[in-house]
C-alpha positions in Angstrom: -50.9 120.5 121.6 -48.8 117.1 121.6 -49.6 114.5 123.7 -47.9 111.5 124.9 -49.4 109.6 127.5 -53.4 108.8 127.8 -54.4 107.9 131.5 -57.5 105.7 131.6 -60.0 107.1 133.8 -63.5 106.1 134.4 -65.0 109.1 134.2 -63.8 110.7 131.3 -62.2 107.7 129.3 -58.7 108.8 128.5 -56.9 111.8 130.0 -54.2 113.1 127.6 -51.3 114.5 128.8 -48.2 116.4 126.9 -44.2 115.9 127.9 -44.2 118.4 130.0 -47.1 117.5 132.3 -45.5 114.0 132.6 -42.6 115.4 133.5 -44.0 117.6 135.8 -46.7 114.8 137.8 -44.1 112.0 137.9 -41.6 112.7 140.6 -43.2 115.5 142.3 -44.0 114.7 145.9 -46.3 117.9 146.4 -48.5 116.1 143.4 -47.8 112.5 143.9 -49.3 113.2 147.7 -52.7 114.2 146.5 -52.9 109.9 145.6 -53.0 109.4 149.6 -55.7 112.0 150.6 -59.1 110.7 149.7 -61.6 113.2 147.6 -64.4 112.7 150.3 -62.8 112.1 154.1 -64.7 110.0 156.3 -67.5 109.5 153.5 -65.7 106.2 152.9 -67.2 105.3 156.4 -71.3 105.6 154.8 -70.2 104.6 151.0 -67.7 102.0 151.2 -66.3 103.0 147.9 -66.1 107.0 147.8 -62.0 105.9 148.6 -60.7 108.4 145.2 -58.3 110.4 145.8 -57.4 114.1 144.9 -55.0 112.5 142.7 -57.8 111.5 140.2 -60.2 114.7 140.7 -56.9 116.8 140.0 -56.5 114.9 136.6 -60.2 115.2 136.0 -60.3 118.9 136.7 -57.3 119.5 133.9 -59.8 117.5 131.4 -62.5 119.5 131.9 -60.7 122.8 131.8 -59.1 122.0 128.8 -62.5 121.1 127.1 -64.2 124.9 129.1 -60.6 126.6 128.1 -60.4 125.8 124.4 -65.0 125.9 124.4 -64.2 129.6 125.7 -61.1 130.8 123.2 -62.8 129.3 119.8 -65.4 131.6 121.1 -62.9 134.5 121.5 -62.2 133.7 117.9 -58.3 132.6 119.1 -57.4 129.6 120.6 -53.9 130.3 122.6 -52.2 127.1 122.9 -49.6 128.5 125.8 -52.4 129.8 127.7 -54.5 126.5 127.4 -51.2 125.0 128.8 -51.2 127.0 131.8 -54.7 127.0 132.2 -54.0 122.9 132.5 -51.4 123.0 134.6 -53.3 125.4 136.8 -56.2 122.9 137.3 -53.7 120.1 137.8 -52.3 122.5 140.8 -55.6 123.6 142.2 -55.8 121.3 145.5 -52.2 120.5 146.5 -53.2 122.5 149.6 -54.9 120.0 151.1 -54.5 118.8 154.2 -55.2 115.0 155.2 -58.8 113.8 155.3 -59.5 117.0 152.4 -62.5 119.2 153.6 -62.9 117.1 156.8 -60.6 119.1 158.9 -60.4 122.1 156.9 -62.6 124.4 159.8 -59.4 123.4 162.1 -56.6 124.7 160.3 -56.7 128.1 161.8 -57.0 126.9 165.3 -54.0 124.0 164.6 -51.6 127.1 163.4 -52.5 128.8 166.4 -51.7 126.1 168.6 -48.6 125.6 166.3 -47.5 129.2 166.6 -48.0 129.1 170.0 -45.9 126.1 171.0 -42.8 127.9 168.8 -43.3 124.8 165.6 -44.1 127.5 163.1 -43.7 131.2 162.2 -46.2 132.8 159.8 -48.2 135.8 159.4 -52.0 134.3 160.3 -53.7 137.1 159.2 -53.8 135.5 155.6 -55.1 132.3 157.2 -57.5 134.3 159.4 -59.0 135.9 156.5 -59.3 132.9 154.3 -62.6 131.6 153.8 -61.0 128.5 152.5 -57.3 127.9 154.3 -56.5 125.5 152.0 -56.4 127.8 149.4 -53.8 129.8 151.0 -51.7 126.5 151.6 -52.2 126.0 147.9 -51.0 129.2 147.4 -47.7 129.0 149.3 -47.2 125.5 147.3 -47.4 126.2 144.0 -44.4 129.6 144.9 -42.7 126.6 145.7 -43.3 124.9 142.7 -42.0 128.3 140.8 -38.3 127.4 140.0 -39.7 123.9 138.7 -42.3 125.6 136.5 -39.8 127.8 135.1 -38.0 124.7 134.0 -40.4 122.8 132.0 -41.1 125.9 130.0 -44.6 127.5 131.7 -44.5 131.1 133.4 -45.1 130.7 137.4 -46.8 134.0 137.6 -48.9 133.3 134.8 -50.0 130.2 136.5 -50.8 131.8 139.8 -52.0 134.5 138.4 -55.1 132.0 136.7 -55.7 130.2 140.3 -55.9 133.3 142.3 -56.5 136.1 140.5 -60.1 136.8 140.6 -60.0 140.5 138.7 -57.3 140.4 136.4 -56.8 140.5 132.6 -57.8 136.5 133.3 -60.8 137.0 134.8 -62.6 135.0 132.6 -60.1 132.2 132.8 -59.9 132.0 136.3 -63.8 131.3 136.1 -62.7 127.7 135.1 -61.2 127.0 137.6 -63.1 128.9 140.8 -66.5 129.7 139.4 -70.1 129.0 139.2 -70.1 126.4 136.7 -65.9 125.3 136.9 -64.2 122.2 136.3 -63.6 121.6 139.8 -67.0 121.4 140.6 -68.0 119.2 137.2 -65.4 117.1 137.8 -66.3 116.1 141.5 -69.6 116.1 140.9 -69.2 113.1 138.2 -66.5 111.2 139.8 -68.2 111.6 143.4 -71.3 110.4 142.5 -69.9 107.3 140.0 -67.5 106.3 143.3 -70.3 106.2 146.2 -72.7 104.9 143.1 -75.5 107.6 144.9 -77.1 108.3 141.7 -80.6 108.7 143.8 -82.7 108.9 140.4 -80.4 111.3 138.0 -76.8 111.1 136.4 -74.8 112.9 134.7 -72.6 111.6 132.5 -69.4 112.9 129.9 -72.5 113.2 127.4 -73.9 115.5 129.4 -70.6 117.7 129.9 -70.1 117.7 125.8 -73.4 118.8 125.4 -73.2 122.1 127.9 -69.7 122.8 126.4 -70.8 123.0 122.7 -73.3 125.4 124.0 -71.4 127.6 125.7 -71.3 131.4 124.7 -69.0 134.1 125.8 -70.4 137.2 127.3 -68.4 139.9 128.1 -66.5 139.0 130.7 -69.1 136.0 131.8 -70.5 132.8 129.9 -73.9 131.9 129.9 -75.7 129.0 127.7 -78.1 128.2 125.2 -81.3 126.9 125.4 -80.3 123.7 124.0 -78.5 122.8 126.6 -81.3 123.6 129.2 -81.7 120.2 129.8 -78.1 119.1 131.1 -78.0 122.0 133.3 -81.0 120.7 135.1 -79.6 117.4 135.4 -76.3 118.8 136.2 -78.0 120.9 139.1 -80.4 118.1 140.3 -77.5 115.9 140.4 -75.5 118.0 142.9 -78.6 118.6 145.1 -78.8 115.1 145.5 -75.4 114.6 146.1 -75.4 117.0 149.0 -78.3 115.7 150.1 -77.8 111.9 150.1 -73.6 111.9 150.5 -72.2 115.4 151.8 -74.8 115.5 154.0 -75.6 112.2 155.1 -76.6 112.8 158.2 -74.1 109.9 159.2 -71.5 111.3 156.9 -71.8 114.6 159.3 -71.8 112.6 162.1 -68.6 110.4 161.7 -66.8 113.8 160.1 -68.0 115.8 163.6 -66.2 112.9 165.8 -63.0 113.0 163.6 -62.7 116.8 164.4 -63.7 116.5 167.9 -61.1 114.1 168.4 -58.3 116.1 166.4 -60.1 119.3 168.2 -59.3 117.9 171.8 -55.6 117.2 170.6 -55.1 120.3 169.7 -56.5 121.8 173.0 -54.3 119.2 175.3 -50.9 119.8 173.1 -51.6 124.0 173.2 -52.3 123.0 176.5 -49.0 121.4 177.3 -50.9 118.0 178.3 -51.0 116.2 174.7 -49.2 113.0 173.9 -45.9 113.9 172.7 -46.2 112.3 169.2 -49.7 113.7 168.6 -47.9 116.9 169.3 -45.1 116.7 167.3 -47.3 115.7 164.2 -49.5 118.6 164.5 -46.5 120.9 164.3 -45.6 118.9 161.5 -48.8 119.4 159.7 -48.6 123.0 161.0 -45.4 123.3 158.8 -47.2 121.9 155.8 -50.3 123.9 156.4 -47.7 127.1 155.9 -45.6 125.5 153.2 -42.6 124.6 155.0 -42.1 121.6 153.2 -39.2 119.2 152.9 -38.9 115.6 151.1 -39.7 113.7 154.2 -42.6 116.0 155.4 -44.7 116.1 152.7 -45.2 112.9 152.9 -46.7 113.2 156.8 -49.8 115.2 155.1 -51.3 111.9 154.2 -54.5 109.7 155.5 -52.6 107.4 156.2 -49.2 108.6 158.2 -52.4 110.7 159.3 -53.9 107.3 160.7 -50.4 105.5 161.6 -49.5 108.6 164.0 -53.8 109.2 165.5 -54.3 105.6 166.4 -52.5 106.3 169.7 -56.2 108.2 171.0 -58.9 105.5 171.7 -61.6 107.7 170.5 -60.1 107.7 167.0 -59.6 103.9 167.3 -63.1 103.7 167.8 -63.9 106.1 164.8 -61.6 103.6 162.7 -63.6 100.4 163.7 -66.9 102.1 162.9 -67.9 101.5 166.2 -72.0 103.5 166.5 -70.9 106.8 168.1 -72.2 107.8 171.5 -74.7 110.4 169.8 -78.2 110.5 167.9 -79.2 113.0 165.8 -82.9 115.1 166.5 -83.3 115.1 163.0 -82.3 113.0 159.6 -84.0 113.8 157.3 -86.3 117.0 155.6 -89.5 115.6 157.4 -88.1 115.4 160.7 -86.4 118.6 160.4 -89.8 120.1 159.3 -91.5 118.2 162.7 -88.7 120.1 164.6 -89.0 123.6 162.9 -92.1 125.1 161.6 -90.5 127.8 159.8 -87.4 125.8 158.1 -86.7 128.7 155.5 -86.6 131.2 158.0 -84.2 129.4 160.6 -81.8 128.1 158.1 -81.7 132.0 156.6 -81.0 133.0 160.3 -77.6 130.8 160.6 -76.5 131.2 157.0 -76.1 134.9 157.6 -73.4 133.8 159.9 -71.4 132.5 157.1 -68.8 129.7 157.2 -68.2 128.8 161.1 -64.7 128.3 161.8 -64.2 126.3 165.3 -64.1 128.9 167.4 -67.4 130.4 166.5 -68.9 127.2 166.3 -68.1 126.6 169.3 -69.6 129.7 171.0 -72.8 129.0 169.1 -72.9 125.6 171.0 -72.1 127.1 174.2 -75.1 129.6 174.0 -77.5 127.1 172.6 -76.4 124.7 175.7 -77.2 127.4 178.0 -80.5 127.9 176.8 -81.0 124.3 176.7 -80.3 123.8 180.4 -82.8 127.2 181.4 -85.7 125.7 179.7 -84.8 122.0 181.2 -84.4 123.3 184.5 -87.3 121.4 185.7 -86.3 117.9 185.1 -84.3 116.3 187.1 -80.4 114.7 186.4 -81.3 116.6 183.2 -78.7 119.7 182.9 -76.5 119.2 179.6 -73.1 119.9 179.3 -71.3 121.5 175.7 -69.8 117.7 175.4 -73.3 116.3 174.9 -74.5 118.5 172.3 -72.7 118.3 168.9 -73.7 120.8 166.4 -72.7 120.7 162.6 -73.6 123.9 160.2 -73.3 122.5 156.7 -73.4 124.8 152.9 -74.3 124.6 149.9 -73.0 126.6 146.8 -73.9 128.1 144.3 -77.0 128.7 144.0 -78.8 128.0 140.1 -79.3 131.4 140.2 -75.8 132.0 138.9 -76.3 129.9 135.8 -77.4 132.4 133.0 -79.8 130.9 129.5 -79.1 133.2 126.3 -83.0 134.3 125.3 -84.2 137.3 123.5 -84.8 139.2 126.6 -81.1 138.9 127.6 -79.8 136.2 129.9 -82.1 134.8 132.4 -81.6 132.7 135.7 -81.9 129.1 135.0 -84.3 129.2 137.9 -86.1 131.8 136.4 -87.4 129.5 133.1 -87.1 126.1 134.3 -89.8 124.9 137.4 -87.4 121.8 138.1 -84.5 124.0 138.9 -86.8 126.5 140.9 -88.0 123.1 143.0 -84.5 122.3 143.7 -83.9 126.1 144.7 -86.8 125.8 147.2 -86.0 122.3 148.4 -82.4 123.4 149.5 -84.0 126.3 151.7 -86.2 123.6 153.6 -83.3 121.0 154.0 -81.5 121.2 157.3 -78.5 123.5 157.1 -77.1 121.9 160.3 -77.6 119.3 162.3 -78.1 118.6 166.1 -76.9 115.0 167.9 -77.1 114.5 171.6 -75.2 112.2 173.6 -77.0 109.3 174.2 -76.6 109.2 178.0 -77.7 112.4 178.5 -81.3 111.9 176.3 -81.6 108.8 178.9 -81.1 111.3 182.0 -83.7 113.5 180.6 -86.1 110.9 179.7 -88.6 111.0 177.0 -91.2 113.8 178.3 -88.2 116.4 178.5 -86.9 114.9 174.5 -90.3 116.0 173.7 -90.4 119.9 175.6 -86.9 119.9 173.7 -88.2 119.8 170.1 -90.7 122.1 171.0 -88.5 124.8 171.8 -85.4 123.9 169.5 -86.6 126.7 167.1 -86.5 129.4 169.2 -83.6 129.0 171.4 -81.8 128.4 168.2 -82.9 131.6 167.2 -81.8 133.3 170.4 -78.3 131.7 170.1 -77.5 132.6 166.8 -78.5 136.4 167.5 -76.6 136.4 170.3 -73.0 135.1 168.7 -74.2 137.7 166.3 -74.1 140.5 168.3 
């Protein structure tokens, strides 16, 4: 493969690129764009400098599937040079779905479209988006059709490339593992640049030395890789790493918070334009990012899918003014960290099992698990007086947290083995994860004042079951 340009990056040193990539980055807007959404939303508001962009994780993840592509063919015993080209241009592809603000409004997308559709801005067939565990990926989807004619030109087969981004059972199947699998570049890449940009390294790090290693030591099995022992020792600081990078960034319990007012806000301007009530430029953007969100794209409204026209069109509602200034949201959370979680809940393992066999919470059903818990709130506060809570007080965030190590395979002479089967470290990080809070719970301060201390105190008592009771019944 030819290269000829090398981007300096400071993650992986330089990124090589061929003609045909060049050609392919520079003057597309669907791929230029991706420089104007940041990799980690609101984060920036917590870790002043998580500001990278999909931009730079999209070049990383190329990098790295190159390096797991050509690791995976030489084991093959052929390396296919047109398939490692599509297999690049693949990864460079993978997030040109996102919206503005990345994962941060991703739960909202359905409910937007449905506004959208509503209102007469779009026409589409939801039922994809409905089913989608991860709507971007069927924004991604529609973009790179787009991108087919394009493709075609600079000499690389469209379906061949769609085919190795969405195709999970295919003749590709263990090619599309790079890109959306257990151990992918995706995920390597992020985890790297994410924790070199907030500079959260809480203890651990792991570096390009660290990827090189697991790589050379990557074996082909059937239609699945696993490793070998010798590279035992970057897995575990590979999945250490990510656990703290969940625990201290993703899920900052700040992080949540800031990311739960954004949606609110954008939440209650959806409601008001479905509603008929919005403000008539709010509105009209939404239907705008509606028409991304389904791939109806032109040369002026890609560009709207940004943070910042995102910002220049959302500073017309106070509340997201307020967000903007950092000014200390109106809430406090019951809990921060794993010991006050574990003063709150007795049985942490069991009630974070309970809500994760909800799976992912779109709005909706977040919402109707809010409702019921509010409900039970006000029964058992009945007694105190001024001290009845509306759904507005109460803001509830489910978070996740995937894979687990037990996907990551180690070659012995039994067979493969669970990573958290042979090393204690990775088992400790296992059982850490099922004691860390899964959500979180902030109350309006005003309404913790009207209640007073004694009924803040009968609350945490009784958190566990009525959380229990509310989760069973949006079950049922």
């Amino acid at each position: 493969m030819r290269f000829k340009k090398a981007v300096r990056d400071p993650i992986h040193g330089f990124i090589k690129l061929t003609e045909e990539e060049v050609r392919l980055i520079d003057g597309e807007p669907l791929i230029q764009r991706l420089r104007y959404v940041k990799q980690l939303g609101f984060v920036y508001l917590v870790y002043p400098t998580a500001t990278h962009t999909r931009f730079d994780h999209s070049l990383g993840v190329l990098h790295v599937a190159t390096l797991l592509g050509t690791r995976i063919m030489q084991q093959l015993g052929n390396v296919d040079e047109d398939l490692l080209r599509h297999i690049r241009v693949a990864a460079l592809l993978h997030d040109i779905g996102h919206l503005p603000f990345s994962h941060s409004f991703e739960i909202l997308t359905k409910h937007l479209l449905h506004m959208a559709v509503a209102r007469g801005c779009v026409e589409v067939d939801m039922a994809q988006f409905d089913a989608a565990r991860k709507p971007h990926e069927v924004t991604t989807q529609l973009l790179v059709n787009k991108l087919g004619p394009r493709l075609s030109e600079l000499g690389y087969d469209p379906s061949l490339v769609a085919e190795l981004l969405f195709g999970r059972d295919g003749r590709y199947r263990l090619f599309n593992n790079i890109l959306t699998g257990v151990f992918d570049a995706d995920r390597l890449d992020y985890i790297m640049r994410d924790m070199y940009f907030t500079g959260a390294a809480v203890g651990t790090s792991f570096t390009h030395i660290d990827l090189e290693r697991i790589v050379e030591n990557l074996e082909v099995v059937g239609e699945n890789f696993q490793f070998n022992e010798k590279a035992r020792v970057n897995l575990e600081g590979y999945l250490i790493t990510r656990y703290n990078l969940y625990r201290h960034v993703y899920l900052h319990h700040k992080t949540v918070l800031f990311t739960e007012v954004a949606r609110n806000i954008l939440a209650e301007n959806i409601e008001k334009c479905g509603e008929g009530s919005g403000d008539p430029q709010i509105c009209q953007y939404l239907c705008d990012l509606a028409r991304f969100a389904t791939g109806n794209v032109d040369e002026v409204n890609i560009w709207k899918a940004t943070d910042e026209y995102f910002v220049s069109v959302f500073i017309r509602d106070a509340k997201f003014r307020d967000l903007l200034s950092r000014k200390p949201p109106d809430y406090v959370t019951l809990w921060k960290r794993e010991k006050d979680f574990l003063e709150v809940f007795k049985d942490p393992v069991r009630i974070n099992e309970l809500v994760d066999k909800i799976g992912p919470l779109h709005w909706a059903l977040l919402n109707r698990l809010k409702k019921k818990f509010v409900e039970r709130l006000n029964i058992e506060l009945s007694e105190v007086a001024n001290c009845r809570l509306s759904p507005d007080d109460v803001i509830l965030s489910y978070v996740s947290f995937d894979p687990y190590a037990e996907d990551l395979f180690i070659t012995t002479a039994m067979g493969p083995l669970s990573i958290s089967d042979i090393s204690p470290l990775v088992k400790a990080v296992d059982e850490a994860w099922k004691r860390a809070p899964h959500f979180f719970l902030y109350i309006r301060k005003g309404a913790l004042e009207r209640c007073g201390e004694k009924a803040v105190k009968s609350l945490e008592f009784v958190l566990e079951p009525l959380m229990d009771l509310a989760v069973r019944r949006i079950s049922t």
